[in-house]
SEDRENVO-578234 format. One line per field, with one value per residue (C-alpha): residue in one letter; y, x, z. Coordinates in nm, 4 decimals. Layout:
code = [a/...]
Y = [Y/...]
X = [X/...]
Z = [Z/...]
***
This chain:
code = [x/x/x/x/x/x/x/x/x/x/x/x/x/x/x/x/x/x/x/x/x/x/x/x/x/x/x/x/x/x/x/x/x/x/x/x/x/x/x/x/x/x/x/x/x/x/x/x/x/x/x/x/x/x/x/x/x/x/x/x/x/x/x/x/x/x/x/x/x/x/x/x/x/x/x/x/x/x/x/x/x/x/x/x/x/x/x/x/x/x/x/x/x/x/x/x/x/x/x/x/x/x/x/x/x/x/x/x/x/x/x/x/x/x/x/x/x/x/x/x/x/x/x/x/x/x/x/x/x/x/x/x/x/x/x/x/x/x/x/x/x/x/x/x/x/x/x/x/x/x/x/x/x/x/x/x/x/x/x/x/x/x/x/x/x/x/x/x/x/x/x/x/x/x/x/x/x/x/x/x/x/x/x/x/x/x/x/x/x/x/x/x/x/x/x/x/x/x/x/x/x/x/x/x/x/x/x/x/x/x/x/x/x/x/x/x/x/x/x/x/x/x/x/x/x/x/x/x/x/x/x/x/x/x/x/x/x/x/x/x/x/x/x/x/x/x/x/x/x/x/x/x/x/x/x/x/x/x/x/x/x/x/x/x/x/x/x/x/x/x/x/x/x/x/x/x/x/x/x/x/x/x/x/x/x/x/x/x/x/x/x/x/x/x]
Y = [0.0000/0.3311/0.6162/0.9848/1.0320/0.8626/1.2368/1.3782/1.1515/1.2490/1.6310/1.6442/1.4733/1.6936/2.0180/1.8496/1.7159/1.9133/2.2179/1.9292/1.7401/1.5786/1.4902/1.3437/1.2053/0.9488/0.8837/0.6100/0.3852/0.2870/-0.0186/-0.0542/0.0679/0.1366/0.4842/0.5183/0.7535/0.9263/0.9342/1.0880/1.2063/1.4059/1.6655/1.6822/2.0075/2.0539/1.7901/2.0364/2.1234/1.7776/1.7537/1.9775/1.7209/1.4893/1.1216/1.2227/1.3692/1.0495/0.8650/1.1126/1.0317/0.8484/0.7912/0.6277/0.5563/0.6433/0.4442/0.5908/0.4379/0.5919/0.2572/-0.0964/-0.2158/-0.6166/-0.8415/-0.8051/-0.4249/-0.4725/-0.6609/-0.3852/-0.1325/-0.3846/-0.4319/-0.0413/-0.0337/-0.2668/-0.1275/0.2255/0.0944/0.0098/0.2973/0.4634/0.2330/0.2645/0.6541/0.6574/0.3122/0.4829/0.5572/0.4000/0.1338/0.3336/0.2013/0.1400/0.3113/0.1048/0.3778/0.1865/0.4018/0.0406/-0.3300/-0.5041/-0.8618/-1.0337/-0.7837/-0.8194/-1.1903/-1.2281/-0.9761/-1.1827/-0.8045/-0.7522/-0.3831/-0.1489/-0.1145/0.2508/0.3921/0.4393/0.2131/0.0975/0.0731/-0.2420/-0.3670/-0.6189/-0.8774/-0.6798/-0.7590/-0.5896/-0.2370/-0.2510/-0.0548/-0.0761/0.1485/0.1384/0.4798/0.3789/0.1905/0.5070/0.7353/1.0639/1.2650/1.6026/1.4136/1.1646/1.3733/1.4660/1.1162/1.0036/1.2969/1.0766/0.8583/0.8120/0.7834/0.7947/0.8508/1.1585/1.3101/1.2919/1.4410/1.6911/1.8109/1.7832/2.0300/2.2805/2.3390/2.4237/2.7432/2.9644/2.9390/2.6038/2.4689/2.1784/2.3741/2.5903/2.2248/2.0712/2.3140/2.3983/2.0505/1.9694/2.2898/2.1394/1.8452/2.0115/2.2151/1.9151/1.7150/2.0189/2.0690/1.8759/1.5063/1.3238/1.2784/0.9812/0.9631/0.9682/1.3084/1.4431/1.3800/1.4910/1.8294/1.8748/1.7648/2.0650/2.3807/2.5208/2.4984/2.7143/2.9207/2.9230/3.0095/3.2702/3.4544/3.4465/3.5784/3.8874/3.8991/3.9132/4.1516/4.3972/4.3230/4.4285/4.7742/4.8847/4.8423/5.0195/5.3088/5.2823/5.3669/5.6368/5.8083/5.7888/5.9114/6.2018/6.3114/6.2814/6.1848/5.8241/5.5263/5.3817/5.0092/4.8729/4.9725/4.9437/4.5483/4.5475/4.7077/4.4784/4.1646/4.2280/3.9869/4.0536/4.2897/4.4296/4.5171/4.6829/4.8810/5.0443/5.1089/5.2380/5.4933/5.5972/5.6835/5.9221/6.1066/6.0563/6.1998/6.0663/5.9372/5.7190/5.5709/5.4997/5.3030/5.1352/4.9999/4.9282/4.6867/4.5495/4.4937/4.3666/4.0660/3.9718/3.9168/3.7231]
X = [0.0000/0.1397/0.1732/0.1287/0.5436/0.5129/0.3678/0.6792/0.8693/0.6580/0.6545/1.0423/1.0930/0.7978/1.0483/1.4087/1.2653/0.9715/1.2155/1.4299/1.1365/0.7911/0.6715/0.3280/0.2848/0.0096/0.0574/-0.2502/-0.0951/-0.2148/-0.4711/-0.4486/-0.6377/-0.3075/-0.0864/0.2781/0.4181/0.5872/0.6400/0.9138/1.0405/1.3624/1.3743/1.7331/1.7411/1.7781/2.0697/2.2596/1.9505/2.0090/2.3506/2.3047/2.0922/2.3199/2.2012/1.8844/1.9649/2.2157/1.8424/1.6746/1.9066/1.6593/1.2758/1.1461/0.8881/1.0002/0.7802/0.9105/0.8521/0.9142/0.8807/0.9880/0.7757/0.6997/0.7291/0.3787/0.4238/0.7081/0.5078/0.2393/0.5412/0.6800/0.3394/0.2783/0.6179/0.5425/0.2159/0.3871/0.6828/0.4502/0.2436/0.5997/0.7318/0.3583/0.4243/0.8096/0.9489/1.2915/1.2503/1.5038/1.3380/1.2254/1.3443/1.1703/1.3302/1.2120/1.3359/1.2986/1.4222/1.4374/1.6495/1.3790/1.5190/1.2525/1.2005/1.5867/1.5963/1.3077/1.4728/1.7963/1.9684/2.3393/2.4969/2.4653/2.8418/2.9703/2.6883/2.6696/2.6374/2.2211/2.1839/2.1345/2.0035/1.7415/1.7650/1.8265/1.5432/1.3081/1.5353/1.3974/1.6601/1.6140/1.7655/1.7967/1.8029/1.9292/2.2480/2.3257/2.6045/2.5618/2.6906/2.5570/2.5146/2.2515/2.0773/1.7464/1.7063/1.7643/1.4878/1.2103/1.2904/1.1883/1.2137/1.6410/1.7318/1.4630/1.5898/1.9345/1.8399/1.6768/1.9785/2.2271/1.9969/1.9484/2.3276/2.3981/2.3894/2.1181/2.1492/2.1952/2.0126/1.9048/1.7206/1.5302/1.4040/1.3069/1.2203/0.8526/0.7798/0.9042/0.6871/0.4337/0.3977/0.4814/0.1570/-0.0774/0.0231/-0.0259/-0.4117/-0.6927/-0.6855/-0.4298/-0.0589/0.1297/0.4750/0.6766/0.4198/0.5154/0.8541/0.8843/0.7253/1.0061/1.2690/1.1631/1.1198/1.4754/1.4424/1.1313/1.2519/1.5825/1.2979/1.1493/1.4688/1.5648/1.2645/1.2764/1.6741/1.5996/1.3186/1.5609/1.7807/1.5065/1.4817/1.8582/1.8842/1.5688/1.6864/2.1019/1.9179/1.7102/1.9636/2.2242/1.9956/1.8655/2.2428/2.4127/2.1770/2.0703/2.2848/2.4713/2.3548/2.6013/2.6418/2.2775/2.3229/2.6091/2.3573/2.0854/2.2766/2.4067/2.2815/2.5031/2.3277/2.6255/2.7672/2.4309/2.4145/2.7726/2.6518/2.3626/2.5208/2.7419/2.5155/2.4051/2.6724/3.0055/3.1243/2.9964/3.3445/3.4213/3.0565/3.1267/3.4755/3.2664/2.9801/3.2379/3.4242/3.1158/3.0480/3.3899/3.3700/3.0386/3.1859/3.5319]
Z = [0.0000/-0.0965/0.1777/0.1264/0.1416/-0.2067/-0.3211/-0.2115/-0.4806/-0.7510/-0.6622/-0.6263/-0.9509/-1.1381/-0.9957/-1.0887/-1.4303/-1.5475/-1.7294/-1.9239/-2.0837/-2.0374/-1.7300/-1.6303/-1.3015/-1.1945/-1.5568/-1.7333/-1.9113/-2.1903/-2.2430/-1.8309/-1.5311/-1.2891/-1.3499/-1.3105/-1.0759/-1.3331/-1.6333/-1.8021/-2.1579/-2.1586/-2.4646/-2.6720/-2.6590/-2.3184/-2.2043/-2.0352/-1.7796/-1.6768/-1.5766/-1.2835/-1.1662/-1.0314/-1.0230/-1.1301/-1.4304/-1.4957/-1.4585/-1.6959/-2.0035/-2.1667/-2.1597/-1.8106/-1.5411/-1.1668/-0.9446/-0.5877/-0.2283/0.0668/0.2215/0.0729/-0.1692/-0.2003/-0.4934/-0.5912/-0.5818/-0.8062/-1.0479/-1.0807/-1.1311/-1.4345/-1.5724/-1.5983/-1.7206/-1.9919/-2.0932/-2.1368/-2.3207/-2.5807/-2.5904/-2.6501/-2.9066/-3.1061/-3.1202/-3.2137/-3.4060/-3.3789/-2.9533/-2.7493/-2.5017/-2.1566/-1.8353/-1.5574/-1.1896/-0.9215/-0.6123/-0.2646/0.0453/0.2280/0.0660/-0.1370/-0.0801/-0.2286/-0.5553/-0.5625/-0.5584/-0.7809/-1.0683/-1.0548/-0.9931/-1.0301/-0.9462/-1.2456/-1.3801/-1.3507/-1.1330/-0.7645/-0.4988/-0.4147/-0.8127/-0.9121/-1.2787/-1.3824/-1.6973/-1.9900/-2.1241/-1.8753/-1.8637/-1.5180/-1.2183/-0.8525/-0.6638/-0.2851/-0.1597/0.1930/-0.0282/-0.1894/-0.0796/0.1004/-0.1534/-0.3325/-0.6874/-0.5026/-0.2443/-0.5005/-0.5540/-0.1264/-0.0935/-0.2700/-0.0009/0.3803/0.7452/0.7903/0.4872/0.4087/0.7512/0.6527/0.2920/0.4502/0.6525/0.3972/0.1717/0.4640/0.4730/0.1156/0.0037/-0.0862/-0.5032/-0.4567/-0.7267/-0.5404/-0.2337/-0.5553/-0.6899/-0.3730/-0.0698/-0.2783/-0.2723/0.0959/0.1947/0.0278/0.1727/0.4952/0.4375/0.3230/0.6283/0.8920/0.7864/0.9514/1.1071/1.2536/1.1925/1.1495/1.3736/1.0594/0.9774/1.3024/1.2600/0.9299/1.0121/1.2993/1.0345/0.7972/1.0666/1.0101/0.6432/0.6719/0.8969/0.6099/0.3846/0.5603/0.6352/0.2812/0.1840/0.4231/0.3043/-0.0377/0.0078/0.1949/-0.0878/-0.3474/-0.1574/-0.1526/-0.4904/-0.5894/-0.3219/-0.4869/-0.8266/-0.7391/-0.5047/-0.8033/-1.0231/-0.7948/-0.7740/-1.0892/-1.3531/-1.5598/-1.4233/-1.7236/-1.7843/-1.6470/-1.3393/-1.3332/-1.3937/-1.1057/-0.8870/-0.9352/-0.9717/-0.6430/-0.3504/-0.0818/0.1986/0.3318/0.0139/-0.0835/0.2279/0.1858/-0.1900/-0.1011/0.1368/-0.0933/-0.3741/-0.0965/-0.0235/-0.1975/-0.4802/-0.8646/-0.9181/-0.6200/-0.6400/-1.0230/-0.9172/-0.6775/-0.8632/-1.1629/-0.9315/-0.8939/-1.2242/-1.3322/-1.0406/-1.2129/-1.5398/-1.4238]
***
């Protein structure tokens, strides 16, 4: 049976994937009455979009279905996943002749001993540890997100997860950095879910843990919100206080000015446009604009 963490999967890999290709999640496959958890149709075009992805976008390389548990899912679960699979792999190959075959991601946060056993697995050559690859014939991948390593390149993926290994996710993402482009693809989603499991009725443990796991990252959010706000006022205030005192801002010290991010930086800018002299606030912002470019 499939828990409500399994949303989180889908939601985190609709944000990671959704600006490199297709993606439909609770997908109907075709000619059945089940959906896949995702499904997902990466567009040539836009290769480079998934390289910053990590082991997600190593996943992504080629037409797939994720079916995500935050759980471990049994043998029978695993033969509804590889029946979807099936049914959408020929949907696919009935729209493009030329496709390449889809795969089918099997993510389990928990070891799947009996799915494992029954696929006749063997670890996938070349990719991480936890990754381990069915028959050929079946282009079927199970991946064991408690196996995997704690490492930057697999932490979207260990987020689909749960219990340890979503905690652990969870911390690793609240100490990156703020234009990390990991915490702008998965803090919507884990606010979210954070949301939908706050409203009415009662919480599970793992819901009341998980909403203790997440309060520093809103709290993250909240400050970087108010920071960026502040932000948004200094350089509105830098423009018109230049432009009060000696005239139109030339582009581009306009773009150093609102490129800027750093509030301290902003504030001495800011207070200079007031009240130094055109020259030294031009040297200034031009510095400014020459570390942006290097």
């Amino acid at each position: 049976m499939r828990n409500r963490f399994d949303r989180l999967a889908k939601d985190v890999a609709q944000e990671g994937l959704g600006p490199t290709g297709k993606v439909v999640t609770n997908a109907e496959v075709a000619g059945e009455t089940q959906h896949a958890d995702v499904w997902y149709e990466p567009d040539p075009a836009r290769a480079s979009g998934r390289e910053r992805l990590g082991l997600l976008g190593r996943i992504a390389a080629t037409a797939c279905t994720i079916e995500a548990y935050s759980d471990t899912p049994s043998a029978d679960e695993a033969r509804a996943c590889l029946q979807k699979h099936l049914g959408a792999w020929r949907s696919l190959a009935g729209r493009e002749r030329a496709a390449e075959a889809p795969f089918l991601w099997i993510m389990s946060t928990g070891r799947p001993t009996a799915v494992l056993d029954g696929l006749r697995v063997t670890p996938m050559a070349g990719w991480p540890a936890g990754v381990y690859e069915g028959p050929g014939l079946l282009r079927t991948v199970v991946v064991v997100l408690g196996e995997l390593p704690r490492e930057r390149s697999t932490l979207l993926i260990r987020l689909m997860g749960g219990g340890r290994v979503l905690r652990e996710a969870i911390e690793e993402l609240r100490q990156l950095p703020d234009d990390a482009p990991e915490r702008a693809i998965a803090v919507g989603p884990l606010l979210r879910f954070r949301a939908a499991i706050t409203g009415p009725g009662p919480a599970t443990p793992e819901e009341e843990e998980f909403v203790m796991t997440t309060q520093e990252l809103v709290e993250q959010f909240i400050e970087q919100g108010r920071k960026q706000g502040m932000a948004q006022a200094i350089v509105q205030s830098t423009i018109a206080l230049y432009e009060a005192r000696f005239g139109s801002m030339p582009p581009a010290l306009r773009s150093a000015v609102e490129a800027m991010r750093d509030l301290s930086t902003l504030q001495k800018w800011n207070l200079l446009a007031g009240t130094g002299k055109r020259e030294e606030v031009d040297d200034a912002l031009s510095v400014g604009s020459a570390g942006r470019s290097s």
